[in-house]
C-alpha positions in Angstrom: 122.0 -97.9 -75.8 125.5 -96.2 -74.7 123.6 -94.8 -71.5 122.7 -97.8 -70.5 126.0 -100.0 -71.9 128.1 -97.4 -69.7 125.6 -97.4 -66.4 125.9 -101.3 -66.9 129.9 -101.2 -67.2 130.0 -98.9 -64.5 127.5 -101.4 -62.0 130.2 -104.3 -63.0 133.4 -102.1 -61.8 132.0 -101.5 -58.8 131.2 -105.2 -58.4 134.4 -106.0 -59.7 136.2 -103.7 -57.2 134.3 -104.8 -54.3 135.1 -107.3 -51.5 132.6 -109.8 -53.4 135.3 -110.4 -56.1 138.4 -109.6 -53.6 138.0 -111.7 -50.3 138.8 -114.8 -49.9 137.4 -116.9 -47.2 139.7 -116.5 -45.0 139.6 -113.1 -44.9 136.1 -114.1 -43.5 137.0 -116.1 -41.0 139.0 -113.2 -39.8 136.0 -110.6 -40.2 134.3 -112.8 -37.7 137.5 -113.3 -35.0 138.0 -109.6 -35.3 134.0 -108.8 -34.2 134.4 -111.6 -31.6 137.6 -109.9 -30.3 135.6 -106.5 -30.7 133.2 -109.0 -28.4 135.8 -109.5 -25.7 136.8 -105.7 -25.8 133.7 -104.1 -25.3 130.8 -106.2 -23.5 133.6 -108.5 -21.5 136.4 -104.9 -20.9 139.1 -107.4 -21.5 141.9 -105.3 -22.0 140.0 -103.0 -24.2 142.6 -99.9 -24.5 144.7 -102.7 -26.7 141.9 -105.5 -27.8 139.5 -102.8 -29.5 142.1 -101.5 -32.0 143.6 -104.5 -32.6 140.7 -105.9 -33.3 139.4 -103.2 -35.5 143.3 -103.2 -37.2 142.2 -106.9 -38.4 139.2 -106.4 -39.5 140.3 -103.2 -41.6 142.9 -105.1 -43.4 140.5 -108.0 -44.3 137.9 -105.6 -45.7 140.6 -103.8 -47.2 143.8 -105.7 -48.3 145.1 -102.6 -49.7 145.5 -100.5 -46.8 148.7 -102.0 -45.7 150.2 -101.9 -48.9 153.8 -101.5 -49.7 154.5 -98.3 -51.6 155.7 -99.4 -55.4 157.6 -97.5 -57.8 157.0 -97.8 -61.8 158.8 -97.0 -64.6 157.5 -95.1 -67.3 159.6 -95.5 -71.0 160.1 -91.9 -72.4 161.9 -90.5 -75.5 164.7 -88.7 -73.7 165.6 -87.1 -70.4 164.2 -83.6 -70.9 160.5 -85.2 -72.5 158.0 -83.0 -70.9 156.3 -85.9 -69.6 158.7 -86.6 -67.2 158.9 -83.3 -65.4 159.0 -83.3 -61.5 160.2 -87.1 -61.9 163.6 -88.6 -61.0 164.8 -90.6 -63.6 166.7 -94.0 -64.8 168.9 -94.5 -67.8 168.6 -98.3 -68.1 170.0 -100.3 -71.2 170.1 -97.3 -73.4 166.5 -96.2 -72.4 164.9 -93.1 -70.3 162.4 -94.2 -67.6 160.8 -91.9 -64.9 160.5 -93.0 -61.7 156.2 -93.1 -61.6 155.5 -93.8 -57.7 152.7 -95.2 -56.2 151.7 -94.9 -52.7 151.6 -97.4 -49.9 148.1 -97.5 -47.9 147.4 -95.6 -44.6 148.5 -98.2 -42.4 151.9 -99.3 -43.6 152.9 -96.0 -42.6 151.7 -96.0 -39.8 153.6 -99.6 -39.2 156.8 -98.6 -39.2 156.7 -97.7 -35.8 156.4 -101.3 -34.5 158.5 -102.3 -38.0 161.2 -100.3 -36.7 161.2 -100.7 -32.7 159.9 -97.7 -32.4 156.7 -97.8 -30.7 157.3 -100.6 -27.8 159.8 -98.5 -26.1 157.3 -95.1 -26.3 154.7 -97.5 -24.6 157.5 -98.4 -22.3 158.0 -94.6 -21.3 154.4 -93.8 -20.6 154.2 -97.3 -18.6 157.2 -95.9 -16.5 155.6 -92.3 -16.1 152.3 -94.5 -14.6 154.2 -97.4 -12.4 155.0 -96.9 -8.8 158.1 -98.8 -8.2 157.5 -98.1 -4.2 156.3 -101.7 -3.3 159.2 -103.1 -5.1 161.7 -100.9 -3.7 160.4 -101.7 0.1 160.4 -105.4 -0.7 163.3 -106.3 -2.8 162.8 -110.3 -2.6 159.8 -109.5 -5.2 162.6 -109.8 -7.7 163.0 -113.0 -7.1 159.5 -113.7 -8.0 159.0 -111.6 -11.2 162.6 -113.7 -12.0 160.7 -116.7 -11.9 157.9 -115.8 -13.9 160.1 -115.3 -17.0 161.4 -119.1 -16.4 158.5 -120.5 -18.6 160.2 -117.9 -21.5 163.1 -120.3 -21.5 161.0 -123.3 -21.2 158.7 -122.4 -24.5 162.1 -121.8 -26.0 162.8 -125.1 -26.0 159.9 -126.6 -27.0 159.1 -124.2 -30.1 162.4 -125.2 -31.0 161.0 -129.0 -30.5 158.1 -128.4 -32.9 159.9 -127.4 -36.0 160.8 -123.3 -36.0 164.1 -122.1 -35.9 166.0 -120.3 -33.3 164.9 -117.2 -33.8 161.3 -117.7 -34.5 161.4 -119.9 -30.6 162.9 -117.0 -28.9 160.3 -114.3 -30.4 157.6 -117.1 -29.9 158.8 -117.8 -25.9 158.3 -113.8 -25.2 154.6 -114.2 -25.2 155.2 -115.9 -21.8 156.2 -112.3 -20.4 152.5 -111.4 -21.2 154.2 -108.0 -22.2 153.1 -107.1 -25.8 155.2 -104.3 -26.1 158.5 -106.5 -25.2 156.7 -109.7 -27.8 156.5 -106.9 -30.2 159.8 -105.5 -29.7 161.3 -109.1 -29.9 159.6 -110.4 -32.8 160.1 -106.8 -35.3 164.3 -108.2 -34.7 163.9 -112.5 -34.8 161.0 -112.8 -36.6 159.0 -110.4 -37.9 157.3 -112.9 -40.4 155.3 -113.8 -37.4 154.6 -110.6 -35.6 150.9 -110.4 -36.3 150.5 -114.1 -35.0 152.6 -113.3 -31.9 151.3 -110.1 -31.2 147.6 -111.2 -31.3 148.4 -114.0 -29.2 150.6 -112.1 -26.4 147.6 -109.1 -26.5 145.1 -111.7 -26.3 146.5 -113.8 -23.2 147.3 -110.0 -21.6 143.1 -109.5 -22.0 142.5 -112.9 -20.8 145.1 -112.8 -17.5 141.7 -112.4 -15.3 140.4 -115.9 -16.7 143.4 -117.7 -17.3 145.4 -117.1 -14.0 142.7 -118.1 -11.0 142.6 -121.7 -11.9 146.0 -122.2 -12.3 146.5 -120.0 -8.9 144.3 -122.4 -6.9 145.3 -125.5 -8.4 149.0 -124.9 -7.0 148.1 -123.2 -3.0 145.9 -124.5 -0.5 143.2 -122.3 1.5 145.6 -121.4 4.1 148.5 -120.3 2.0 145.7 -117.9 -0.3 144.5 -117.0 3.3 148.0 -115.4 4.6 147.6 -111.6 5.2 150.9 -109.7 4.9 152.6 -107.6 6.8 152.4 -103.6 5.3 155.2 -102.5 3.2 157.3 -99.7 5.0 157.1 -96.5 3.1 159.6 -95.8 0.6 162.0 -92.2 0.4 161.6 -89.9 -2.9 165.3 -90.3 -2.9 165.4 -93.7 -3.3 162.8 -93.8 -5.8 164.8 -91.2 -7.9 168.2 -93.3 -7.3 166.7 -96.8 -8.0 165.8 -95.8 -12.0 169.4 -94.7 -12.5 170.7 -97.6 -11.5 168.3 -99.9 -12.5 169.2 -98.7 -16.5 172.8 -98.2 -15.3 173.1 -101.9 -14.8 171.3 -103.7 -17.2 172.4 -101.6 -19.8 176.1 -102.8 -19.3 175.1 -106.0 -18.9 172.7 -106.2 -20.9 172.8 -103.6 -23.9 169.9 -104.8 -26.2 167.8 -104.7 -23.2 168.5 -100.4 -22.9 165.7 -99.3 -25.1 162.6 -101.0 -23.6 164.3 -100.6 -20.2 165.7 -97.2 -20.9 162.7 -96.1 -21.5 160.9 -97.0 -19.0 163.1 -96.1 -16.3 163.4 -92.7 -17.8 159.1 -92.0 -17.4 159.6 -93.3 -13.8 162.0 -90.9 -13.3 159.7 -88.2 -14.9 156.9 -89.1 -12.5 159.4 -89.3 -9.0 161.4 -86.5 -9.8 159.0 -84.0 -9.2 160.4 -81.4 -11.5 158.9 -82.6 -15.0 155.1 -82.8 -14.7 153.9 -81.4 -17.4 156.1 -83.9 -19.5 155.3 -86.7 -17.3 151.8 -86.3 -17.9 152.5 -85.8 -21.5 154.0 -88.9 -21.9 151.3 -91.3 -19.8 148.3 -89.4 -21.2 148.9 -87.6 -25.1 151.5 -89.5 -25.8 150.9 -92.8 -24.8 147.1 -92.9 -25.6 148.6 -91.7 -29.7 151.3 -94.6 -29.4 148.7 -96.7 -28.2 146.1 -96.5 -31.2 149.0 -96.4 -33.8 150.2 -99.8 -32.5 146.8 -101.5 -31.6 145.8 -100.7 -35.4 149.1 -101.5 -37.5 149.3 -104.9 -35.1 146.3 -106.3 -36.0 146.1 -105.2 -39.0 148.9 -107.6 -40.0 147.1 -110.5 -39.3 145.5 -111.0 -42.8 143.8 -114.0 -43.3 146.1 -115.5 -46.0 148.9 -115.4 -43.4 147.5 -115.4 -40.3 145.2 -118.8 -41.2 148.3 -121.5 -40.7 149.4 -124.1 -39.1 152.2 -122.6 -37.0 149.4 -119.9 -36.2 148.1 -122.4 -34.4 151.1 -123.8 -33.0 152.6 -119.9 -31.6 149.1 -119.4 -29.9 149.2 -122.9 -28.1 152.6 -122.5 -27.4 152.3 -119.2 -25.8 149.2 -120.1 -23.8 151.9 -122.7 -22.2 154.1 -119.9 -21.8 151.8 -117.8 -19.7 150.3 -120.6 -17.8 154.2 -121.7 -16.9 155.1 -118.5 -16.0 152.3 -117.8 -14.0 153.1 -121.8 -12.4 156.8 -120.7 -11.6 155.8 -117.6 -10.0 153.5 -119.0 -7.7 155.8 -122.1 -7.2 158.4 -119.7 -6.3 155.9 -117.6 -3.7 155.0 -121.0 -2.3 159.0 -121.3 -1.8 158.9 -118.0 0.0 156.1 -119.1 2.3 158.0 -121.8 3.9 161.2 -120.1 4.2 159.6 -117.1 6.0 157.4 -119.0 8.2 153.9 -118.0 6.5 154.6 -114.4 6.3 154.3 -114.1 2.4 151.2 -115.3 0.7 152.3 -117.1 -2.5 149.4 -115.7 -4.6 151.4 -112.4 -5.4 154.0 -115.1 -7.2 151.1 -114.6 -10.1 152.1 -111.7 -10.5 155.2 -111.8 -11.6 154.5 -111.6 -15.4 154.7 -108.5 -16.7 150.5 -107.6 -17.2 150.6 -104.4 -15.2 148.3 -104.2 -12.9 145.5 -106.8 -13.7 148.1 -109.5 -12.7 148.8 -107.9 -9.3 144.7 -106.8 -9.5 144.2 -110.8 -10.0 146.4 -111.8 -7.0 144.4 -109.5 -5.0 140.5 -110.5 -5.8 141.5 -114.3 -5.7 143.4 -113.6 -2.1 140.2 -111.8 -1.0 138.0 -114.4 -2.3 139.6 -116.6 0.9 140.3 -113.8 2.8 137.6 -110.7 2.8 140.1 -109.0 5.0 143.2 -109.6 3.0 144.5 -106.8 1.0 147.4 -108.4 -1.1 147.4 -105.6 -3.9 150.6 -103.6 -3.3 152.5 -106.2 -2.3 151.5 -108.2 -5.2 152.7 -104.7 -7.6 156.3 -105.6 -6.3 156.4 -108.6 -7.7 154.5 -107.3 -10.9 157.2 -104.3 -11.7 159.8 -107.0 -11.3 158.0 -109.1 -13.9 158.1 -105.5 -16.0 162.0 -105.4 -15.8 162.2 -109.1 -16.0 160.7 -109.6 -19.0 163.1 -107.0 -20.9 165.4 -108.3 -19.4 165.0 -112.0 -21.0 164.1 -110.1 -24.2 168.1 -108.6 -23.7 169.2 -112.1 -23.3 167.4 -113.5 -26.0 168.4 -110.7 -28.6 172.1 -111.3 -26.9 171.9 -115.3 -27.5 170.5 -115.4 -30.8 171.9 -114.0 -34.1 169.5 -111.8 -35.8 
């Protein structure tokens, strides 16, 4: 009768441990968004370097509350400070009594997190990004600028109305990011206003980033006509290795007085273009875009979405940040094309105001986007590295409102 009263405790721990006696039904609900993001990663390659290990991050910590636990430290009575039992321990003398200092260990991931808790990781993304970017087509045409400018205006916007729908100053300006379709920069944002709200955010500004190819085109033909999508530009002159080694110096140089909270993201990125154009660091500049940025790359995929567990990720004002930063992106894709129209009239038809898309900060699929729905009208039109100018604009743009932002509001 013991054999089988212990096989038959044993069977009821393990049902008692499992995730039939743990989970919660929302927890299942975000099983089943994390497989349909898995989904979207996979079969539909929507962003799937970022989607698939976000996606597996949530469905990890559904499965497995536990494995973003926080570290906890008990303490463990004992009869004085030299009792054997506390060896090896620190110890507390509290209201006459010895206690050791009896830790227990946080899970696997929220160790891992405290490279997005502390800021670390979107400025390491931000390097590798820099060792891969070309900043030629921007250099050669500098009135880009103005059109990854305008792409950031729906940030502000979105601002406003967060602020309209109930959250607080801080909570608007991490929400508005999104619109920057930079997860990095949303992620960088949010870990300093908000970081209550960084799995909703970041899920929503990775998400939109996988979903630029399908959420752009529509908005991009609603505002131009056939002949303005039609417009073949004029090629981009080449560009000197000296001025792509100059314009990273300055480029940090001046928005790092201007704009100091702005230095690490742009810092950082500035610093892998310089690795890539200098010529004299290649083995480091291929560190950085390949080793480096692929390891930076899973740890923040995972540790992101695995803070979107269902008991906080399931609420109202979830829903609210992803609408809201759907109307982010869509406005700043709007401005930017507004603003490329702008440029069409005032230079006669010479610039094509599809590469206005492109002025968020999704680098390349926006400026890849500009160029299939410009060739979709135009077989013979080739729009894709004049829409990258406006694209690495958007880049430095959108760390740049993220240094106004952080500036503006007390955090």
């Amino acid at each position: 009768m013991e054999i089988i009263q212990g096989f038959l405790d044993a069977i009821y721990g393990i049902f008692a441990g499992s995730g039939l006696t743990n989970l919660n039904w929302q927890n299942y609900i975000m099983i089943a968004v994390s497989i349909f993001l898995l989904y979207l990663a996979i079969k539909r390659q929507y962003e799937p370097l970022l989607l698939l290990p976000i996606a597996f991050g949530m469905l990890l910590v559904n499965l497995y509350p536990d494995i973003m636990a926080a570290p906890e430290i008990s303490l463990v009575p004992v009869a004085s400070k030299t009792d054997p039992a506390a060896a090896g321990h620190a110890m507390q003398f509290i209201n006459g009594q010895w206690y050791y200092e009896n830790p227990q260990y946080g899970g696997l991931l929220y160790y891992l997190y405290q490279g997005v808790k502390l800021g670390i990781y979107p400025p390491l993304i931000f390097l590798g990004i820099g060792c891969m970017t070309d900043f030629g087509p921007l250099i050669s045409n500098p009135k880009s600028l103005i059109l990854g400018a305008a792409a950031q205006i729906g940030i502000f916007v979105t601002f406003t109305g967060a602020i309209f729908l109930g959250f607080s100053e801080s909570q608007s300006g991490a929400i508005a990011i999104i619109g920057g379709a930079d997860g990095p920069t949303a992620i960088f944002v949010t870990t300093k206003l908000a970081p209550e709200l960084l799995g909703s955010i970041a899920i929503a500004a990775y998400s939109y980033m996988a979903l630029v190819p399908i959420i752009q085109p529509p908005i991009m033909k609603a505002l131009t006509t056939k002949k303005e999508r039609s417009v073949v530009m004029e090629q981009l002159r080449p560009v000197s290795k000296l001025e792509k080694i100059i314009f990273p110096v300055i480029v940090v140089i001046l928005i790092s007085i201007f704009l100091p909270d702005a230095a690490p993201l742009v810092g950082m990125l500035m610093l892998g273009n310089l690795f890539k154009e200098s010529g004299v660091v290649d083995r480091i500049a291929k560190a950085a875009q390949n080793e480096l940025m692929n390891i930076i790359t899973i740890f923040l995929g995972v540790t992101v979405g695995a803070t979107a567990k269902g008991s906080t990720f399931l609420t109202l004002d979830t829903i609210k940040i992803i609408v809201l930063g759907l109307i982010a992106f869509s406005m700043g894709t709007a401005f930017g094309v507004l603003f490329g129209k702008l440029m069409y009239k005032f230079t006669g038809g010479k610039v094509n105001p599809l590469i206005g898309s492109a002025g968020v900060s999704a680098v390349p699929m926006a400026a890849r986007v500009s160029q299939k729905v410009g060739q979709q009208e135009n077989p013979g039109n080739f729009l894709l590295m004049h829409a990258m100018g406006p694209n690495v604009a958007g880049v430095i743009g959108s760390a740049v409102a993220a240094g106004v932002l952080l500036n503006v509001i007390p955090h």
